[in-house]
C-alpha positions in Angstrom: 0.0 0.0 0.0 1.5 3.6 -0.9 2.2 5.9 1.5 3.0 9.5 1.8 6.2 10.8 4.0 4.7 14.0 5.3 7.9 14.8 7.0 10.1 14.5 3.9 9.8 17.2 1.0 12.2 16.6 -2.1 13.1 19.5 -4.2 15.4 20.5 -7.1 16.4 24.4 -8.0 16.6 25.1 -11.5 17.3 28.2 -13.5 19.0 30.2 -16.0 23.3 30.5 -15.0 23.7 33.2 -12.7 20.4 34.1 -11.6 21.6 33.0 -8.0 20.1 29.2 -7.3 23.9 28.6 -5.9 23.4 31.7 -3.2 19.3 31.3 -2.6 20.8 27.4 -0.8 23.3 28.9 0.5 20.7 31.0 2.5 18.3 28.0 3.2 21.4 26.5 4.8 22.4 29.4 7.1 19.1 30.1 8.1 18.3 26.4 8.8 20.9 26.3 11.6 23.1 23.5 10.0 26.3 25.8 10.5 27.6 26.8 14.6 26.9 30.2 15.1 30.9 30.5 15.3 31.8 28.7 12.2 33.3 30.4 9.1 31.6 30.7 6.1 32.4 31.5 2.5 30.0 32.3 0.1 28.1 29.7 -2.8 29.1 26.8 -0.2 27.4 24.6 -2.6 30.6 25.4 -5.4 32.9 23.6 -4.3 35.2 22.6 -6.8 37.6 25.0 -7.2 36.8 26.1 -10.8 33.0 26.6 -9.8 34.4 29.1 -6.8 36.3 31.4 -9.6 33.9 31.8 -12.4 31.0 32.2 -10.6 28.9 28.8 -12.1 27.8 25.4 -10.9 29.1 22.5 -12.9 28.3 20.0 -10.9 25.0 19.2 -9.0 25.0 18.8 -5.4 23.1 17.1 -2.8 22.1 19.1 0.2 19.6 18.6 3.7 18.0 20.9 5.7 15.5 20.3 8.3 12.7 23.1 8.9 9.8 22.4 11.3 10.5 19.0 11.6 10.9 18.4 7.8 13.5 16.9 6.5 13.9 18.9 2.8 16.5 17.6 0.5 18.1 20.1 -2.1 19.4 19.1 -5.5 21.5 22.8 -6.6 21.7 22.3 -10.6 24.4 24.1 -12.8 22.3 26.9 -15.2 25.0 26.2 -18.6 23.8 24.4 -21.3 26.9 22.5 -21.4 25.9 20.9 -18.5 22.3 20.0 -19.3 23.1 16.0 -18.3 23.3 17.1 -14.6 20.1 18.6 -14.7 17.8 15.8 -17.1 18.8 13.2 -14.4 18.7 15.1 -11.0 14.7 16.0 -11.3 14.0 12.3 -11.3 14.7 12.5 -7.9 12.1 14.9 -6.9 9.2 15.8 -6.2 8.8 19.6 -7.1 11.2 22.8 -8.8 12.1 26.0 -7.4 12.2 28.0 -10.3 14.7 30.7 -9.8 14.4 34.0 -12.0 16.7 37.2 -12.3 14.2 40.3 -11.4 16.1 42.3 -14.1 17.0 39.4 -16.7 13.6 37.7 -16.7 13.0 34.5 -18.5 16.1 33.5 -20.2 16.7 30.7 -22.8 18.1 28.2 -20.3 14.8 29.0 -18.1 12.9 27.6 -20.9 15.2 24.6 -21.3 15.3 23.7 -17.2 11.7 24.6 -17.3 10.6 22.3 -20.1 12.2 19.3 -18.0 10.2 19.8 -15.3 7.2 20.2 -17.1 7.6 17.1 -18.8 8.1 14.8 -16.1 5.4 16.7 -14.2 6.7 18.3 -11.4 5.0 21.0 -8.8 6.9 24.1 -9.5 7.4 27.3 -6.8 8.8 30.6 -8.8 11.2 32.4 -7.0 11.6 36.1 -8.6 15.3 36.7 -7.6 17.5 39.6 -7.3 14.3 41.9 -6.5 16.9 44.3 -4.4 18.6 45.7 -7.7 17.5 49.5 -8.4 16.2 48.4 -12.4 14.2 45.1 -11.2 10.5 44.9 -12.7 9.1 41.8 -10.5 6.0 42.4 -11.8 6.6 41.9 -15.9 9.0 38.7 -15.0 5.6 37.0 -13.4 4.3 37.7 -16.7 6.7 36.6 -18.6 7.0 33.2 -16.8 3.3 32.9 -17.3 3.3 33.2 -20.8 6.8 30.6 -20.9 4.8 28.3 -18.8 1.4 28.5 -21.1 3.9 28.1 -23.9 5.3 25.0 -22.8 2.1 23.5 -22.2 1.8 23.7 -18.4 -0.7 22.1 -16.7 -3.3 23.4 -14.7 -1.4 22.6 -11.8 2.0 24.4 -12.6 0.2 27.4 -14.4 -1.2 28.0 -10.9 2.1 27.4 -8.8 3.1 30.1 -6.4 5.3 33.1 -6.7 7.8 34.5 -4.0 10.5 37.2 -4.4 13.5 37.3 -3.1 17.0 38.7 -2.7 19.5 35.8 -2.1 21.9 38.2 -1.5 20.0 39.7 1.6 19.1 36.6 3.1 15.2 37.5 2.4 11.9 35.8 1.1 8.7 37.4 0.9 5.1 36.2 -0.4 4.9 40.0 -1.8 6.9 42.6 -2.3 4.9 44.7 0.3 6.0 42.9 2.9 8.7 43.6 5.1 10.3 40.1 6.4 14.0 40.3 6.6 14.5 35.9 6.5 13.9 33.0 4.4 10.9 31.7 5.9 8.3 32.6 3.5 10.6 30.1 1.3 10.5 27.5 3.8 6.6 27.6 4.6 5.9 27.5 0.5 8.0 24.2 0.1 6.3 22.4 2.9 3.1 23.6 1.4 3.7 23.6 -2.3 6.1 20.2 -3.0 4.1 17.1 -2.6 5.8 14.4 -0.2 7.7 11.8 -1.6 5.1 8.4 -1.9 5.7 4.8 -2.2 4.9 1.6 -0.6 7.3 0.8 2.2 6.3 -2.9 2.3 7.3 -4.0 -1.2 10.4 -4.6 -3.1 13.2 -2.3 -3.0 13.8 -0.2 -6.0 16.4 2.7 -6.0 17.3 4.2 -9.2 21.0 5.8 -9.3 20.2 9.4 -10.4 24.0 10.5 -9.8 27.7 9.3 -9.4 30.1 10.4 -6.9 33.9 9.4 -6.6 35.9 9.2 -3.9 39.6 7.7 -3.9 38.9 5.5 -1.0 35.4 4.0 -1.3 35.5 4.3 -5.3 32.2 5.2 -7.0 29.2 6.3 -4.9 25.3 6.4 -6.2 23.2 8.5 -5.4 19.2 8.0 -5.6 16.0 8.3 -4.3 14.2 5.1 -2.6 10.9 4.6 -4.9 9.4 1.5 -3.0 10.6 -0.9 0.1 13.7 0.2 2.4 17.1 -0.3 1.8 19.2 -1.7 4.5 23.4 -2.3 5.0 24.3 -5.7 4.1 21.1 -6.3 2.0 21.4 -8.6 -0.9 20.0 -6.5 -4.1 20.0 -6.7 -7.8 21.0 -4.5 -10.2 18.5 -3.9 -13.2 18.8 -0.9 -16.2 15.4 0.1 -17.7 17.5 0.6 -21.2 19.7 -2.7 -21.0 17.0 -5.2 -20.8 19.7 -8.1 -19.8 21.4 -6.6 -17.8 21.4 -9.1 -13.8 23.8 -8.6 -11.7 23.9 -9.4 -7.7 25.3 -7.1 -5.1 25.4 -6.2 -1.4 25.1 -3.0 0.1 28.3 -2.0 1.5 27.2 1.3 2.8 24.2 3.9 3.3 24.3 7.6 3.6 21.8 10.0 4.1 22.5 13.8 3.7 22.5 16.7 6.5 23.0 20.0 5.4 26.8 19.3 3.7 27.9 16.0 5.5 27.3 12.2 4.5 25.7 11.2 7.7 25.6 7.3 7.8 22.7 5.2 7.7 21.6 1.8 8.9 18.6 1.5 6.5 16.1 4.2 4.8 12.9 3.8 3.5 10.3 5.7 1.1 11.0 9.3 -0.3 14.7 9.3 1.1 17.8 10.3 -0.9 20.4 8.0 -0.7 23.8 7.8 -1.0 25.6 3.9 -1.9 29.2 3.0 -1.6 30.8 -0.8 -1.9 29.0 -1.2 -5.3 32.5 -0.8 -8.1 30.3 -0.8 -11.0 27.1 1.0 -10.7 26.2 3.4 -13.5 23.3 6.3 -13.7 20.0 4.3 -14.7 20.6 1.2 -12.8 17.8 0.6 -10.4 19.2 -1.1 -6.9 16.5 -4.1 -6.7 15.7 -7.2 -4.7 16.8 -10.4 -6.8 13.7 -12.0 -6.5 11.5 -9.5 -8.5 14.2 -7.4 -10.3 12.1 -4.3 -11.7 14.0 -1.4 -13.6 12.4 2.0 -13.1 12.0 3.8 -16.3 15.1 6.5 -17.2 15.1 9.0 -19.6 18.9 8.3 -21.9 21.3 11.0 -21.2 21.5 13.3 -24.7 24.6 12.6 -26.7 27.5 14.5 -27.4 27.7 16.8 -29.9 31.5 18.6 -30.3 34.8 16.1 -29.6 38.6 17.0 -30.0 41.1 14.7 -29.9 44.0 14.5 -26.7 47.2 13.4 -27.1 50.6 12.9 -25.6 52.9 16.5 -25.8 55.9 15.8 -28.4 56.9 19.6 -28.5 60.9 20.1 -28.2 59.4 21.1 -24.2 57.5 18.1 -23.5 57.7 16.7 -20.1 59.9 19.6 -18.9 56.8 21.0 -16.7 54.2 18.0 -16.2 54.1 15.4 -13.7 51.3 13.5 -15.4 53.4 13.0 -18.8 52.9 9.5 -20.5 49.6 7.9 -22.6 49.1 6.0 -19.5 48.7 9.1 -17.2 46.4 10.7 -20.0 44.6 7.7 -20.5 43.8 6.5 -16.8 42.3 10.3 -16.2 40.1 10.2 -18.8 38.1 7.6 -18.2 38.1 8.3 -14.3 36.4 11.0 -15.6 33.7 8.9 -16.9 33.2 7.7 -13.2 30.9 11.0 -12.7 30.2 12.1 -16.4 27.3 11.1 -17.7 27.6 13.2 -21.0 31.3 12.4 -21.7 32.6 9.8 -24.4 36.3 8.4 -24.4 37.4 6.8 -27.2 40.6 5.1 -28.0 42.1 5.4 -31.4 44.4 4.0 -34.0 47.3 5.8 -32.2 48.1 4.5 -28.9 49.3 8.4 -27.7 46.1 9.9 -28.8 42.6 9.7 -27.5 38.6 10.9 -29.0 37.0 13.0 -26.2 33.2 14.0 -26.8 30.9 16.4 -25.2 28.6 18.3 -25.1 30.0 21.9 -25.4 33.3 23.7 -25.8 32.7 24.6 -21.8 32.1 21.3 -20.8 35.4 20.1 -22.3 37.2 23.2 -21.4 36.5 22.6 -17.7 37.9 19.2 -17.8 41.4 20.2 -19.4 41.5 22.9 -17.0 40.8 20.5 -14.0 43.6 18.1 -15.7 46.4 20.8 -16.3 45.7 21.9 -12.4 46.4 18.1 -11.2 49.9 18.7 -13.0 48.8 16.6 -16.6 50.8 17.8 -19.4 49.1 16.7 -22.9 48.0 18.5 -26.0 44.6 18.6 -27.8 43.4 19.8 -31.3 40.6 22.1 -32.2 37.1 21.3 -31.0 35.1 19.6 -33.8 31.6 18.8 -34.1 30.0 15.2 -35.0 28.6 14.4 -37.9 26.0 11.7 -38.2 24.8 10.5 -41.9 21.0 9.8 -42.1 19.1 6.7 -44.2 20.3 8.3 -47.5 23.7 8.7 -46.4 23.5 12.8 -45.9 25.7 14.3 -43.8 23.9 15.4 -41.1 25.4 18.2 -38.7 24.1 19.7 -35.3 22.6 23.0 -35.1 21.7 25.3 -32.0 19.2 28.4 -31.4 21.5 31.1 -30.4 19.8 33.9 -28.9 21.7 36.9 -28.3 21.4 40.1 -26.2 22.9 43.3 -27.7 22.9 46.7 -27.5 20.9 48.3 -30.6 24.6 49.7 -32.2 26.1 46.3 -32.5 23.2 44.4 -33.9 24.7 44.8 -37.6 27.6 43.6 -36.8 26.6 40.4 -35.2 24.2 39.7 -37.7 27.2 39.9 -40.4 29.5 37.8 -38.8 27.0 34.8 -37.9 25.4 34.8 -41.3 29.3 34.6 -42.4 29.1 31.7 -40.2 25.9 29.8 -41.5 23.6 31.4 -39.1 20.1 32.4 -40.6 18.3 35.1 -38.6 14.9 33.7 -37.3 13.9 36.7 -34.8 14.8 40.3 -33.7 13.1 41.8 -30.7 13.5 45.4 -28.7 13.6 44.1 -24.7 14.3 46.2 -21.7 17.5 48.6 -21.2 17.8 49.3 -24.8 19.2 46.1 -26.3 17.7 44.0 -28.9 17.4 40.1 -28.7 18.3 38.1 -32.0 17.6 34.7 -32.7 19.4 32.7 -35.0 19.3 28.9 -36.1 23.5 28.2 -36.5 25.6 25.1 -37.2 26.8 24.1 -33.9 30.7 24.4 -35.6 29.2 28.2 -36.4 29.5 29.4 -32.7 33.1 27.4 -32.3 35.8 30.5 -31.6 32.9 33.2 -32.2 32.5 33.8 -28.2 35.9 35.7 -27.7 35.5 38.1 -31.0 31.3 38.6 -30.2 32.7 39.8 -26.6 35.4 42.3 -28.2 32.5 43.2 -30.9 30.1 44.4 -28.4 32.5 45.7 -25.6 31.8 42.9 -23.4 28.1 44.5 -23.7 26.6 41.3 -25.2 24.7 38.0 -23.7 25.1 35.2 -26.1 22.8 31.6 -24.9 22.9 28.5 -27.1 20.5 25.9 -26.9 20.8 22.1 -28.8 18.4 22.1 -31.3 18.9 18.6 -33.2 20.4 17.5 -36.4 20.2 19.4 -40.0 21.5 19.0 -43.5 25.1 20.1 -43.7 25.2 23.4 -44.7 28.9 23.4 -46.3 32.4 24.4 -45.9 33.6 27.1 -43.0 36.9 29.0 -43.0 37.2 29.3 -39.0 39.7 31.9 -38.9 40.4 35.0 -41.2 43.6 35.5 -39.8 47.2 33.9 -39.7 49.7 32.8 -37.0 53.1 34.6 -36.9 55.0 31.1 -36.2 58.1 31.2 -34.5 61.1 29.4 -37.2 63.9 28.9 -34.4 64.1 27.2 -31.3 65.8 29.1 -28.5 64.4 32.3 -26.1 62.9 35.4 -27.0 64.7 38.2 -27.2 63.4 42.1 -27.2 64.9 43.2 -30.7 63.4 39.7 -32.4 59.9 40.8 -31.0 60.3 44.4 -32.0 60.7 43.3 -36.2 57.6 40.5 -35.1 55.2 43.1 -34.0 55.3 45.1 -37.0 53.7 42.1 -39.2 50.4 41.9 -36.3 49.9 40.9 -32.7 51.9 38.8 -30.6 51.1 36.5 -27.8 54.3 36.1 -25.8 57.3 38.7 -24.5 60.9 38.6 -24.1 62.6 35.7 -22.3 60.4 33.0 -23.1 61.1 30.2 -24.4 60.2 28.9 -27.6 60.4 26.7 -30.4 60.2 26.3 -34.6 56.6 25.7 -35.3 55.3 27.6 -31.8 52.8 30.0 -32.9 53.5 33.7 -31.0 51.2 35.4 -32.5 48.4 36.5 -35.3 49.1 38.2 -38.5 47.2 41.2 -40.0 46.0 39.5 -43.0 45.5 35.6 -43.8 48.9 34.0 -44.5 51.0 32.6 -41.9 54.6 34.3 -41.1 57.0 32.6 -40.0 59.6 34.9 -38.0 63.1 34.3 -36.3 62.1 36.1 -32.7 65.3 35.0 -30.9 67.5 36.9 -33.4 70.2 39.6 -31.5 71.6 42.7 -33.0 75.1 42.3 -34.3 77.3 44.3 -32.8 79.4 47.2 -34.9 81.9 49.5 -33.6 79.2 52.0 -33.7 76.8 50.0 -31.8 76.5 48.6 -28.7 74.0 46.0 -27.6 72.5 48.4 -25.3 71.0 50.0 -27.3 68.4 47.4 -27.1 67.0 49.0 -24.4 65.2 52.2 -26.5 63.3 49.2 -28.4 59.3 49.3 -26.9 57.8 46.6 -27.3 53.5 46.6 -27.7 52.4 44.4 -24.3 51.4 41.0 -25.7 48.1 39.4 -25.6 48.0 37.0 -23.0 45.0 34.3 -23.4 43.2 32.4 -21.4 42.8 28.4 -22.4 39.2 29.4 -23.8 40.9 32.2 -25.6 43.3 29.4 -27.2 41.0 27.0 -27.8 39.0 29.1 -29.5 41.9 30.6 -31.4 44.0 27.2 -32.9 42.5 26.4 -36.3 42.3 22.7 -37.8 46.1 22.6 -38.7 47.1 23.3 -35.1 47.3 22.1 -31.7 46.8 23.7 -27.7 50.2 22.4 -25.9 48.7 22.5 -22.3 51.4 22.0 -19.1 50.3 22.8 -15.4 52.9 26.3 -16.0 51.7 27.9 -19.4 49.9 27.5 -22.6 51.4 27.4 -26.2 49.7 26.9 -29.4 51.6 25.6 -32.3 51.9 24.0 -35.6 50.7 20.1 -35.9 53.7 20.0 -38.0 56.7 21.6 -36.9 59.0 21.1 -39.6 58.3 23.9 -41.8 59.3 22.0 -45.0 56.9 19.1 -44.2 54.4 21.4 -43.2 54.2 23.2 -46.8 54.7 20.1 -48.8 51.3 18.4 -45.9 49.6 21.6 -47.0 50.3 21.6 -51.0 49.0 17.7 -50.9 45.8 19.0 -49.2 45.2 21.5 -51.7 45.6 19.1 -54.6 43.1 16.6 -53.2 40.5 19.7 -52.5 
């Protein structure tokens, strides 16, 4: 017989990236009394990872617990970037209800839609949250609109078209059922969970089923799972079954090593849980997201939606620069290999692939973001590797077209720069599909792009609008290919001696365009230092001296100024390499260079290619 948990409420926040879902459960912590009144905080606890702390956005999702009125309520904190859209599909089958967090300035946002659509289809109870309501510009009132018209447009129920509104400032610590009222806490947050989420149900007495929603790793207890209990209880030492809804033969046996239940940040340990509880499962090596934890006498899977594919790979490989393994710990194939597919441990929406070369491996996902993160986590753990430019994957349909993925950009720009955006993503395959005036004076476009369109277009569509513009991607399926792209317009000044850079080399370099490194660095023939003016490569000998004469001395070095060069960041470079090139990547710096090095090889490489075209 089902059952309700009245004093269990399970709940998932979902929004747009950076409308503050990170800093509203950071509040619901503090003001649930999890932390000692003496205890130091930092702010976004939930971002732990160190990459999440700097730029400000959730990658992965985290489990959290409070307890208000003697209600347990379980968090789920979701990242807002499309990238990381696997994290959010799977969470919210772990929940009962959504708190839809919105920007009071921003409004509904194209991520809003795609978190919102989710929940909508696996009908969920939804509470909106109008964010940010302490900013001087935010209109509260035409955001409730807006979300009413996103949720009638996405088909909403009768149930979720009426959910409740609150307002809030994160920031400020406060909640409030209107924006006449003048409570300075969270409660009115609290109250409408309680009163808006349905409690978890499920019959306690039948067979256990636990479907794995997450994956955790920890060195010492190896992967972790992490679901809610659907039906039965789950005890330590209980003899279960492992079952996936989309591998129908899969039957395997296992024993629960051991059970953890979640308060506020810690693991607390568990003998057993039943009904509506999140759990978390370690002593199991090789559990995956979709298996449902069963008993082996009636081994039913619960139903899982499949994680969407990948849709953009480059390829990793070992470094063979005339530098390599001078600043990496992490050096060999092995090394490279071995933290790849740990990665896999607790990424669902990452491929590996091994390939003809034993140095080199195939690494798919789902954005140029989502792959950046990873080499950046890698290069910090002191792996030294290189990788090529970020590619999208084809597929070839019944009559053998080449199919290619496309996205809906839309894009939020001041009035002046809309010309020049729309030029320079119709140069890139984009067809305009929608232009709109919106608040503050910018104008929203919408455009239907190749996915491979929007590779390396971030970086210039900042420096065209002055760092003014908003651009949002969402994956919109697979088209017709739409023909050949030149990615860059641009070529690379390439460097045509090995050695260190020296000031009068740089000074004759920088008149032929911009240069990414300055003096006293070292270097090597077929390093890339920097972009030319128009669309040939250079190739330049910057560790040249000035001869000395009995007129002049090598001081004289010292009245050469050099331009400061442009230092980028590793999306800046991966952006930057074109087809022909490669991102050298060690724990200490970042150089681009030449696939081929030699230069002779790499003209007569290049002639060939031309000949087959």
């Amino acid at each position: 017989m089902k059952i309700k948990r009245d004093n269990v409420r399970n709940v998932a926040i979902i929004a747009h990236v950076d409308h503050g879902k990170t800093t509203l459960v950071d509040q619901l912590l503090r003001q649930s009394g999890i932390f000692r009144a003496n205890q130091e905080l930092v702010d976004r606890v939930m971002d732990s990872n160190d990459i999440e702390r700097e730029r400000g956005i959730t990658i992965l999702s985290k489990n959290t617990a409070v307890t208000y009125k003697d209600t347990k309520i379980n968090i789920i904190d979701t990242p807002g970037h499309a990238d990381f859209g696997g994290e959010v599909e799977r969470v919210l089958k772990m929940v009962n209800g959504v708190i839809l967090v919105v920007d009071a300035y921003e409004g509904v946002m194209p991520q809003t839609k795609f978190v919102l659509k989710k929940a909508i289809e696996l009908d969920l109870d939804i509470i909106c949250c109008i964010n940010k309501c302490d900013r001087a510009e935010a209109r509260a009132d035409e955001v409730v609109d807006e979300v009413l018209e996103l949720l009638m447009d996405l088909e909403a129920n009768d149930r979720q078209l009426e959910c409740p509104f609150v307002f809030a400032s994160a920031r400020t610590g406060w909640c409030r059922y209107s924006l006449d009222d003048s409570n300075n806490d969270m409660v009115p947050l609290f109250e409408t969970i309680i009163k808006s989420i349905p409690a978890p149900e499920g019959d306690p007495e039948a067979d256990t089923q636990v479907l794995i929603s997450t994956i955790d790793y920890n060195e010492y207890v190896g992967r972790i799972g992490v679901g809610k209990v659907d039906n039965g209880t789950i005890k330590v030492n209980q003899e279960c079954a492992i079952v996936n809804h989309h591998e129908p033969d899969k039957l395997r046996k296992i024993k629960i090593g051991k059970l953890y239940e979640f308060d506020g940040l810690a693991r607390v340990e568990v003998n057993e849980a039943t009904v509506g509880s999140i759990v978390a499962i370690s002593g199991i090596s090789d559990i995956h997201i979709g298996d449902t934890i069963t008993s082996p006498e009636n081994p039913k899977a619960i139903p899982f939606q499949k994680i969407s594919e990948p849709t953009i790979s480059m390829f990793f490989m070992v470094n063979d620069s005339p530098l390599a393994g001078q600043e990496g710990k992490y050096v060999t194939s092995r090394h490279i290999r071995d933290r790849l597919f740990r990665e896999l441990n607790t990424d669902v929406s990452l491929r590996v692939e091994e390939t003809d070369s034993p140095d080199t491996y195939k690494v798919s996902g789902r954005g140029e973001l989502h792959l950046s993160v990873l080499i950046e986590n890698m290069r910090r753990e002191g792996y030294e590797f290189a990788v090529s430019k970020a590619e999208v994957i084809y597929k070839y349909n019944e009559n053998n077209q080449k199919q290619e993925p496309m996205e809906i950009a839309y894009i939020d720009v001041p009035e002046a720069y809309t010309g020049s955006v729309i030029q320079k993503l119709t140069a890139r395959k984009g067809d305009l599909m929608g232009m709109t005036p919106i608040h503050g004076g910018y104008t929203r476009l919408e455009f239907s792009i190749p996915s491979r369109g929007l590779i390396g277009y971030r970086g210039e569509f900042m420096t065209d609008t002055k760092g003014e513009g908003i651009i949002n991607t969402e994956f919109d399926g697979y088209a017709p290919f739409k023909g050949e792209m030149f990615y860059r317009r641009n070529g690379s000044i390439i460097c045509f001696e090995s050695g260190e850079s020296i000031t009068y080399g740089l000074f004759n370099a920088q008149e032929r365009g911009e240069l990414f490194i300055g003096p006293g660095q070292k270097v090597y023939a077929g390093m890339i230092i920097g972009q030319t003016g128009k669309s040939e490569d250079v190739e330049i000998n910057v560790c040249k001296t000035k001869k000395l004469t009995n007129t002049r001395s090598s001081s004289a070095d010292e009245a050469l100024r050099l331009v400061p060069p442009k230092i980028m960041s590793l999306e800046q470079s991966l952006e930057f390499i074109d087809t022909d090139e490669l991102l050298e990547i060690t724990p200490q710096n970042l150089r681009i260079r030449k696939k081929i090095l030699d230069p002779v090889l790499r003209k007569r490489a290049m002639f060939k290619t031309k000949s087959q075209m």
